[in-house]
C-alpha positions as a Markdown table, in Angstrom:
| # | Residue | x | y | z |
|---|---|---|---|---|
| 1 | Unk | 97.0 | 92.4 | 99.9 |
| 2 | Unk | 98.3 | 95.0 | 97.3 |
| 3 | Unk | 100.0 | 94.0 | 94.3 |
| 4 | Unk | 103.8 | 93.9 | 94.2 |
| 5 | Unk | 105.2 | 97.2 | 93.3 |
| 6 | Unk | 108.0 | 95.6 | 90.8 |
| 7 | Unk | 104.8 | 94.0 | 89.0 |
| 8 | Unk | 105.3 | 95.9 | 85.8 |
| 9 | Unk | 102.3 | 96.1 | 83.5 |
| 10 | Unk | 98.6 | 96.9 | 85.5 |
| 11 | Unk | 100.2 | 97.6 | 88.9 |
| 12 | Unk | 102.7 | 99.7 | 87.6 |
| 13 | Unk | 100.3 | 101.8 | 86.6 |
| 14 | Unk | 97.8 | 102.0 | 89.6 |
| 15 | Unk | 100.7 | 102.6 | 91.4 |
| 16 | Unk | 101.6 | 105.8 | 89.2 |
| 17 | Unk | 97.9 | 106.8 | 89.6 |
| 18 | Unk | 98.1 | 106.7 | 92.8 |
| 19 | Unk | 101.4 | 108.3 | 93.3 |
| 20 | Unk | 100.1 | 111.0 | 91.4 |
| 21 | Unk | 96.7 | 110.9 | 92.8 |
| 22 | Unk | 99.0 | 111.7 | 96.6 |
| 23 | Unk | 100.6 | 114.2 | 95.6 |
| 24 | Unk | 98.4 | 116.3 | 93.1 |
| 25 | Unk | 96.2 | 116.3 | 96.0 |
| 26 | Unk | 98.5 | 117.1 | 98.9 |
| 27 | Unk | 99.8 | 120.1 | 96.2 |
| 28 | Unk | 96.5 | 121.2 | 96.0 |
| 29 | Unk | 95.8 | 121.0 | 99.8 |
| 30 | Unk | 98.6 | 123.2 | 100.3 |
| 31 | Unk | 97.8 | 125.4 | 98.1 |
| 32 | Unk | 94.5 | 126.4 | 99.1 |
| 33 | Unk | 95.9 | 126.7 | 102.7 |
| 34 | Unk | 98.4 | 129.1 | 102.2 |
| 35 | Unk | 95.7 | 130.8 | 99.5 |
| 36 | Unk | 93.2 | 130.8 | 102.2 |
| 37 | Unk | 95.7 | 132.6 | 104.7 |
| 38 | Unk | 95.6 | 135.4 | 101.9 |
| 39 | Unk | 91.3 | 135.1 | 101.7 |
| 40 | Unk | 92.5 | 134.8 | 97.7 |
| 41 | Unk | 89.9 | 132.4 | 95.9 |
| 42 | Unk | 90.8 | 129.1 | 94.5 |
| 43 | Unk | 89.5 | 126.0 | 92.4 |
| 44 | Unk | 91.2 | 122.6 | 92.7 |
| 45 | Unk | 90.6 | 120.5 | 90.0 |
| 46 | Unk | 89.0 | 117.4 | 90.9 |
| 47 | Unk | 90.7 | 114.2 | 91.3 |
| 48 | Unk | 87.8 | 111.7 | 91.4 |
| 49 | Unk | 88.2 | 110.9 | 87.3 |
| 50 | Unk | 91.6 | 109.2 | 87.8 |
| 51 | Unk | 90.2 | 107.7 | 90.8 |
| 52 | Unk | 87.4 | 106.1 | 88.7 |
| 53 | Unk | 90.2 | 105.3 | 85.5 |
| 54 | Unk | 92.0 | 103.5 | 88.4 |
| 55 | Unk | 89.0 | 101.5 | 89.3 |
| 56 | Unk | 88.7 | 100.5 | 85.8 |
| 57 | Unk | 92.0 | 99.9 | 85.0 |
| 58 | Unk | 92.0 | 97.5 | 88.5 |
| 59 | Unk | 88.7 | 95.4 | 87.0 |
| 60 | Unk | 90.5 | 95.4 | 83.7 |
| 61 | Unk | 94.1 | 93.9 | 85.5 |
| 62 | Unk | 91.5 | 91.6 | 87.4 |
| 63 | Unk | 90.0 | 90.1 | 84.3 |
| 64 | Unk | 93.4 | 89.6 | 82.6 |
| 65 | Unk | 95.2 | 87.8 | 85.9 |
| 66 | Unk | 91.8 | 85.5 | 85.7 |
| 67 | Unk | 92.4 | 84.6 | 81.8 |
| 68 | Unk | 95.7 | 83.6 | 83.1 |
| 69 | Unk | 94.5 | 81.6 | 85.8 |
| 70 | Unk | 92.3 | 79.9 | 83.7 |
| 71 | Unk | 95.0 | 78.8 | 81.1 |
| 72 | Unk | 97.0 | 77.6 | 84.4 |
| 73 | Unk | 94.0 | 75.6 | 84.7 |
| 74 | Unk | 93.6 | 74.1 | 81.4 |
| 75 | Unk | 97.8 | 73.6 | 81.3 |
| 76 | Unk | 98.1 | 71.7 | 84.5 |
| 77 | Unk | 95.0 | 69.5 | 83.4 |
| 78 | Unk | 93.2 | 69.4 | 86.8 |
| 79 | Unk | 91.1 | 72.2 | 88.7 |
| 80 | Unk | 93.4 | 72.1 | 92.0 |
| 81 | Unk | 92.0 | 74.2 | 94.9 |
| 82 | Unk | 95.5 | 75.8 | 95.8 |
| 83 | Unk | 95.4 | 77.1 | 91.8 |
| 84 | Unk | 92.3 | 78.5 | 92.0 |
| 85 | Unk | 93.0 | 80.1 | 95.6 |
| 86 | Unk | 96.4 | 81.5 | 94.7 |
| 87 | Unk | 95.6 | 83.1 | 91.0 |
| 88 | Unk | 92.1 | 85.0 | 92.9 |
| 89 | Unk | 93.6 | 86.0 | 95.6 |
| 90 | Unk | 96.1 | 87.7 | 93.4 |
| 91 | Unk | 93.9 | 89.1 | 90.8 |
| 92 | Unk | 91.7 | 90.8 | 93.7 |
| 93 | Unk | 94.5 | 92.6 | 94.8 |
| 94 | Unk | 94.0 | 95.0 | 91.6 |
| 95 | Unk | 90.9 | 96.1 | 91.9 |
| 96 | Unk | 91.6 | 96.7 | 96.0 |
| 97 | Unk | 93.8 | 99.5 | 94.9 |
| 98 | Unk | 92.0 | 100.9 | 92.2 |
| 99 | Unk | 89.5 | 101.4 | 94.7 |
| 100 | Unk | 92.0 | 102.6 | 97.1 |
| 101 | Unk | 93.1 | 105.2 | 94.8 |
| 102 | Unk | 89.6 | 106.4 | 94.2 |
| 103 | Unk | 89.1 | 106.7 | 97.9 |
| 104 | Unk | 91.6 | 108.8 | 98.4 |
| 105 | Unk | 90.6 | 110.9 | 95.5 |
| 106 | Unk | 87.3 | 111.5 | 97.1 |
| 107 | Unk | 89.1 | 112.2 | 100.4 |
| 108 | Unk | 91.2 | 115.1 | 98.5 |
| 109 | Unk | 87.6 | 116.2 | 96.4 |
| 110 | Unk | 85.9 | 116.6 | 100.5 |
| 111 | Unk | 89.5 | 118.4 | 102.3 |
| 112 | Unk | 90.0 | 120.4 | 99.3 |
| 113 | Unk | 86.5 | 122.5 | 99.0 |
């Protein structure tokens, strides 16, 4: 389970990374098609280091959404096991696409060589 996509703050911006992340690599892809056709030479600039900022940025989301949980804890007073559930099972979704992102970065550093 992804974050929601109207979650602004964290998943905003893994979403933008990988928005960008899609089509930076598909651009290059193309590109070295059509350059390839002409046996011209190119170098695509690896994607793989906003793959690995999206990671971080996912662990970063991940320890801020379990601070919150935490003082949902301390507010309601008792350690319920539906509180606990619901806040990791949303915090886990941030690191799950920062990692997806930096799959499919990797994907684009292999097809585009």
């Amino acid at each position: 389970m992804l974050p929601s996509l109207f979650d602004f703050g964290f998943a905003s911006i893994l979403y933008l990374f990988l928005a960008y992340i899609l089509g930076m690599g598909l651009w290059q892809f193309r590109q070295i098609r059509l350059l390839n056709e002409n046996e011209e030479s190119v170098h695509a600039r690896s994607l793989v280091p906003l793959g690995w900022a999206a990671v971080a940025m996912g662990f970063v989301a991940l320890i801020q959404r379990y601070r919150e949980a935490f003082d949902l804890i301390e507010a309601a007073g008792d350690i319920s096991p539906s509180i606990v559930a619901s806040a990791m099972s949303a915090a886990l979704s941030y690191p799950t696409l920062g990692l997806l992102c930096l799959a499919i970065s990797f994907l684009f550093k292999y097809f585009n060589q």
